[in-house]
C-alpha positions as CSV (number, residue, x, y, z in Angstrom):
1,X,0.0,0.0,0.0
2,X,1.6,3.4,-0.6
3,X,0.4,6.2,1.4
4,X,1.0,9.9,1.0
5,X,1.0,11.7,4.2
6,X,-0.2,15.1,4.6
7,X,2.2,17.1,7.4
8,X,1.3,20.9,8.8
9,X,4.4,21.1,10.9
10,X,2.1,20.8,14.2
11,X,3.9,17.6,15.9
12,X,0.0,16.6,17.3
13,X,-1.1,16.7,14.2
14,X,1.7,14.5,13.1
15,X,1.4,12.3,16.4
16,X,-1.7,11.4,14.9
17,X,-1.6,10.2,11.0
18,X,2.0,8.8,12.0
19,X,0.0,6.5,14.8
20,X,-2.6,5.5,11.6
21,X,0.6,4.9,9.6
22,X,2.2,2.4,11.7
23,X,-1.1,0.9,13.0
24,X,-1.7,0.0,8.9
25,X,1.7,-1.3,9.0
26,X,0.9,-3.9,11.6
27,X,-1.5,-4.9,9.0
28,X,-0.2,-4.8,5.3
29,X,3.1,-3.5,4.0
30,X,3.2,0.2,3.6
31,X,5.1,2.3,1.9
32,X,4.8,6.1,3.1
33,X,5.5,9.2,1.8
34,X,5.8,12.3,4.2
35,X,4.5,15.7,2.3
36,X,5.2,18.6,4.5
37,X,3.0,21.3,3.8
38,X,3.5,25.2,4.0
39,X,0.5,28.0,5.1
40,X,-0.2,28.1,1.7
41,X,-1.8,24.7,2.0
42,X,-2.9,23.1,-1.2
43,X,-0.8,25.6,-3.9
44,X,2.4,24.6,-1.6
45,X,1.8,21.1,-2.4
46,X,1.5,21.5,-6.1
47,X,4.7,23.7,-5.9
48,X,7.0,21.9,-4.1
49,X,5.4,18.4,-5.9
50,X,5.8,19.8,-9.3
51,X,7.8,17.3,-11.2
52,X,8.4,15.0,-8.6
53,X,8.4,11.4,-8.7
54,X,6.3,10.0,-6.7
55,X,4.5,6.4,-6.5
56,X,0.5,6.5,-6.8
57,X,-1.0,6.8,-3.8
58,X,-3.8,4.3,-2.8
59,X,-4.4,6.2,0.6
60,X,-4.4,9.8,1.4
61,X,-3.9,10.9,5.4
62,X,-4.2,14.6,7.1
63,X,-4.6,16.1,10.1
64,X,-5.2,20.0,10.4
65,X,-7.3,22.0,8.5
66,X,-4.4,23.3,6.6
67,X,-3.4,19.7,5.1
68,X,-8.0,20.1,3.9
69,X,-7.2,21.1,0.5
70,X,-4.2,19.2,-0.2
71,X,-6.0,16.1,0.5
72,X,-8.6,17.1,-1.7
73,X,-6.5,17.9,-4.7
74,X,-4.7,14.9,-4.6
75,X,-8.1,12.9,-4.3
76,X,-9.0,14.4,-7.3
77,X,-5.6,14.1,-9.6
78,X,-4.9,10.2,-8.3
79,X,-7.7,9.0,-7.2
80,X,-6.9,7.6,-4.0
81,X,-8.6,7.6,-0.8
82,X,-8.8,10.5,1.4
83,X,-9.0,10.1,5.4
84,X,-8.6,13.3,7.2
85,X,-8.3,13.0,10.9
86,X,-10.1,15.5,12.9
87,X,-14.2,17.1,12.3
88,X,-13.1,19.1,9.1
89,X,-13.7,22.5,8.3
90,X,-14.9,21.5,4.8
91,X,-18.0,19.7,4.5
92,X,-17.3,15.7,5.7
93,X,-19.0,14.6,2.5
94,X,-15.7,15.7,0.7
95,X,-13.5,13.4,2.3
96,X,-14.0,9.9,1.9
97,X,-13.4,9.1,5.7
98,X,-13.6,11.5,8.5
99,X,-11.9,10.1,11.9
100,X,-13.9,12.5,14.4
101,X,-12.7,12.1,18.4
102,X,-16.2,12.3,20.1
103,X,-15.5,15.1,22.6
104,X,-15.6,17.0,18.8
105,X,-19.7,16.0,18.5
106,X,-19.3,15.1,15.0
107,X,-22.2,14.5,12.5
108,X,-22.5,10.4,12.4
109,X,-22.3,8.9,8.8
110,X,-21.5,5.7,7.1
111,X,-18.6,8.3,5.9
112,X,-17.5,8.5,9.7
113,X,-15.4,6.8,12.6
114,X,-16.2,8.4,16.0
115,X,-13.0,7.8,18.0
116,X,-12.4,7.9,22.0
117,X,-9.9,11.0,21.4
118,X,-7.6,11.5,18.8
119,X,-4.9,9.1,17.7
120,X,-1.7,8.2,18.3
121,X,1.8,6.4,17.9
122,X,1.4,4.6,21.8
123,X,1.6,0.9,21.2
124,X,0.5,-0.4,25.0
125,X,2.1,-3.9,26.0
126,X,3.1,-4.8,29.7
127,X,6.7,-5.6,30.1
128,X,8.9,-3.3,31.8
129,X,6.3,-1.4,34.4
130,X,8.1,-2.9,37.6
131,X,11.8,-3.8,38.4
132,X,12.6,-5.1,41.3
133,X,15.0,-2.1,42.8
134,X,12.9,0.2,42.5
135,X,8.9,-1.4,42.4
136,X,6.5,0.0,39.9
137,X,7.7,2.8,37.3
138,X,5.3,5.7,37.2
139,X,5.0,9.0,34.9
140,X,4.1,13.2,35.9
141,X,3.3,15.0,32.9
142,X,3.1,18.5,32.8
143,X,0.7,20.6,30.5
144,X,0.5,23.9,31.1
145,X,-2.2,27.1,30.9
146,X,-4.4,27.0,27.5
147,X,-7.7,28.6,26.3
148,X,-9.5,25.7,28.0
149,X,-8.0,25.8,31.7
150,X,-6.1,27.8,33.8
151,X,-2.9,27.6,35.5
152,X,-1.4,27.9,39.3
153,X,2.2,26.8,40.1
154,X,2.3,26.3,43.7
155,X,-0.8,24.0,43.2
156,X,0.4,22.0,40.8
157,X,3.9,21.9,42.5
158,X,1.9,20.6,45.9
159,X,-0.1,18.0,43.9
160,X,3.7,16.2,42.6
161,X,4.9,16.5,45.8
162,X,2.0,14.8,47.4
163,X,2.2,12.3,44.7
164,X,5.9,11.2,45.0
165,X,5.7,11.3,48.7
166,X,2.8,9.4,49.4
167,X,4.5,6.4,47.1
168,X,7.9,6.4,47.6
169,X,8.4,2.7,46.3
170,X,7.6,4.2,42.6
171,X,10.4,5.1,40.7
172,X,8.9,8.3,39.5
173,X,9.8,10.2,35.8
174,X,8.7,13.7,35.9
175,X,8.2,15.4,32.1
176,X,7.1,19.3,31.3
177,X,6.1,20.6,27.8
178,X,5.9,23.4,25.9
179,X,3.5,25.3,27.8
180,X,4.9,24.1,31.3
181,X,5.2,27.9,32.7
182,X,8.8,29.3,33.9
183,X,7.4,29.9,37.6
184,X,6.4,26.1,37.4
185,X,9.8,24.7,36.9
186,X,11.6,27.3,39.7
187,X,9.0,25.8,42.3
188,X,10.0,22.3,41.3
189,X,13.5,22.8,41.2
190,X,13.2,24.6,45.0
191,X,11.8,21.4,45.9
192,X,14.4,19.3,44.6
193,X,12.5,17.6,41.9
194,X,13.9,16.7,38.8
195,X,12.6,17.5,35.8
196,X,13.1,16.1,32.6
197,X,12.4,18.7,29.6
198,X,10.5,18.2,26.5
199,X,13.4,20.0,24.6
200,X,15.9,17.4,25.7
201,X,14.7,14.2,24.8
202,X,14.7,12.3,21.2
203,X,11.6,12.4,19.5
204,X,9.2,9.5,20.2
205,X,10.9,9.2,23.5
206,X,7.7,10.2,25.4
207,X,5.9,7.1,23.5
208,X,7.9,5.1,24.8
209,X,8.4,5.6,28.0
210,X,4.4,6.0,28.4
211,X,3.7,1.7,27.9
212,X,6.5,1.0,30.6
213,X,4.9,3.3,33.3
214,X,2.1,1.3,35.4
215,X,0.8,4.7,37.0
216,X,1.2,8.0,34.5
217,X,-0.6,11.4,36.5
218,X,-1.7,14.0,33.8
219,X,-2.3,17.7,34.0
220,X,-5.7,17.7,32.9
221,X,-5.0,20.5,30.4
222,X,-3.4,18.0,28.4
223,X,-5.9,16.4,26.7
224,X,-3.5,14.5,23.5
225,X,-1.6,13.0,26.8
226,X,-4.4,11.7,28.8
227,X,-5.5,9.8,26.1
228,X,-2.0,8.8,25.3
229,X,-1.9,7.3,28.8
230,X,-5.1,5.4,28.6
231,X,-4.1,4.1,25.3
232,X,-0.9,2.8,26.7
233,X,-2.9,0.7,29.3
234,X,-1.8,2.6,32.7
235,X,-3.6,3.5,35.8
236,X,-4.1,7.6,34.8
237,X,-4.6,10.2,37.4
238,X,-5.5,13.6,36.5
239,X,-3.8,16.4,38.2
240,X,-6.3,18.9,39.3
241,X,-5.8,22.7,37.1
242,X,-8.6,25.2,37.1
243,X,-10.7,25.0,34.0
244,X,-11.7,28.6,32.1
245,X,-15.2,27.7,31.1
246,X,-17.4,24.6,29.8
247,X,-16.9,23.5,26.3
248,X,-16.0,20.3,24.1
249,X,-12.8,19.7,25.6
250,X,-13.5,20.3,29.5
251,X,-16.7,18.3,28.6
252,X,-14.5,15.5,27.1
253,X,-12.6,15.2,30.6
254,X,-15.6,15.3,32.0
255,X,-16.8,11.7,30.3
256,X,-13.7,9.9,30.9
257,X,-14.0,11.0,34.8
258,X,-17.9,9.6,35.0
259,X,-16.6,6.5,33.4
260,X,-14.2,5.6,35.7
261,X,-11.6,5.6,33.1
262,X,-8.9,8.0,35.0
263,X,-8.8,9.8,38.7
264,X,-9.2,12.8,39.5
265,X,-6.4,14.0,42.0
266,X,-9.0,15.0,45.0
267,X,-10.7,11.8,44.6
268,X,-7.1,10.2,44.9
269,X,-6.3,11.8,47.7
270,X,-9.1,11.2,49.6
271,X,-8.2,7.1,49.2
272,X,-9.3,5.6,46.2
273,X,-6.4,4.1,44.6
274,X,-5.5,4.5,40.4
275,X,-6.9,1.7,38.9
276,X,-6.1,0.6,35.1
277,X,-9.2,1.6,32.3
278,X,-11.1,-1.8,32.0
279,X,-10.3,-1.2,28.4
280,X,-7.3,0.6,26.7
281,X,-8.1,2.5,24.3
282,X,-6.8,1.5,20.5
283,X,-8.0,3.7,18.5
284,X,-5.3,3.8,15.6
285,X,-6.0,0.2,15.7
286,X,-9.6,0.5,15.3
287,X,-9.0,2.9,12.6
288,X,-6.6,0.8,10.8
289,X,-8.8,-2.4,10.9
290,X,-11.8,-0.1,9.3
291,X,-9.9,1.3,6.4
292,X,-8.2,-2.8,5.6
293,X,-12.0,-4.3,6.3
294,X,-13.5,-1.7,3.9
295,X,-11.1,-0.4,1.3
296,X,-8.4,-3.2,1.1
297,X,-9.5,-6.4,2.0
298,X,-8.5,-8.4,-1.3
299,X,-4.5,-6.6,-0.5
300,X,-4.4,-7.9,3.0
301,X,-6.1,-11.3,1.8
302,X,-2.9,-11.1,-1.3
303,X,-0.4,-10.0,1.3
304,X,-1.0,-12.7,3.9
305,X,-1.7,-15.4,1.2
């Protein structure tokens, strides 16, 4: 299968048609091709295409509204299939698959996949959560303030410390991000916690230290990660950050709290323990299977024998 890949420049964006991609490799030999794409969307493509040797595409992948048009054009001049991954800002109709997280309330259709958040590159297996030095291995990732939730530092800074105190006998990896604010890191660093930064670390590295953790706390700002966590089959904590007002993503949160499916910091710490989700999410999986079992059946049947 040869697949043309549709980039923005936005790494979640890319996070999530590079999870599709290897989730289709599981399944049938692909051959991708990465097509980075400039503000200009579409006319970039054609520009920096022009001329260039490239084999037909059978599938077409995107994420962002700037890889819309691209997709489109492409569609049109080779034919292929066209899966954009996010509630587009064109009309669905126009792709040929939509891959829609729910928290987005997207219009059902046969043309369609509702997903449990958006997807990514995790892969979840058990070995590696617990050594015998240092007992189970657990993850703190840091968001940081967005138009969805506020921020406070000594807060958050209590919340770790309660964390790693109150379970000593887990060898604890503490990560920031981008939006992780300066006053944040100072607080941490006066409290002798080691931080390591998002700037520092090999790309990837993040997915896969996430399926070795058997406990992973979240900021619950950041929404990509959560679901990240629950994908790679961990107990997920949510540490508690004041939310700006009601919308799709708060609402989101909001599900996978009345579910049971991660736990809230306060409910932690008043002695219910982090708990696994019953099921780990798989969503690139899910996604992968739907495209072989509709599109490419007769390949996988040819490629298996």
């Amino acid at each position: 299968m040869v697949v043309w890949r549709f980039i923005d420049g936005k790494p979640g964006h890319d996070n999530q048609s590079a999870g599709l991609v290897d989730a289709l490799r599981e399944r049938i030999a692909v051959h991708a091709y990465d097509i980075t794409l400039e503000r200009r969307g579409w006319r970039a493509y054609a520009q920096r295409n022009k001329g260039a040797v490239l084999p037909n595409p059978h599938l077409l992948i995107g994420a962002g509204h700037g890889t819309h048009r691209a997709l489109l054009r492409a569609r049109a001049e080779h034919g292929a299939r066209a899966v954009v991954l996010m509630r587009p800002s064109l009309h669905q109709s126009a792709f040929d698959l939509c891959v829609i997280p729910e928290h987005d309330r997207p219009r059902t259709s046969a043309r369609t996949l509702v997903t449990r958040g958006v997807l990514n590159r995790v892969r979840p297996h058990t070995q590696a959560r617990y050594d015998l030095e240092h007992g189970a291995k657990g993850l703190i990732l840091l968001g940081g303030p967005s138009k969805h939730y506020d921020w406070l530092d000594a807060e958050i800074v209590r919340q770790v410390t309660h964390i790693m105190t109150a379970e000593p006998a887990c060898s604890w990896t503490l990560c920031d991000s981008r939006r992780t604010p300066k006053g944040t890191l100072e607080r941490l660093a006066a409290q002798e916690h080691t931080v390591i930064h998002w700037r520092d670390v090999a790309p990837g590295w993040l997915a896969r230290q996430l399926p070795r953790a058997s406990h992973i706390w979240v900021s619950e700002d950041s929404v990509s990660m959560v679901y990240e966590a629950l994908t790679a089959a961990a107990a997920v904590g949510l540490l508690s950050v004041p939310r700006r007002r009601r919308g799709r993503v708060t609402d989101g949160i909001a599900t996978l709290i009345r579910r049971g499916d991660v736990t809230p910091y306060a409910v932690w710490a008043s002695g219910t323990a982090l708990s696994p989700v019953a099921q780990p999410l798989a969503e690139a999986d899910r996604c992968a299977q739907w495209i072989m079992d509709h599109w490419f059946a007769g390949a996988l049947e040819e490629h298996w024998g």
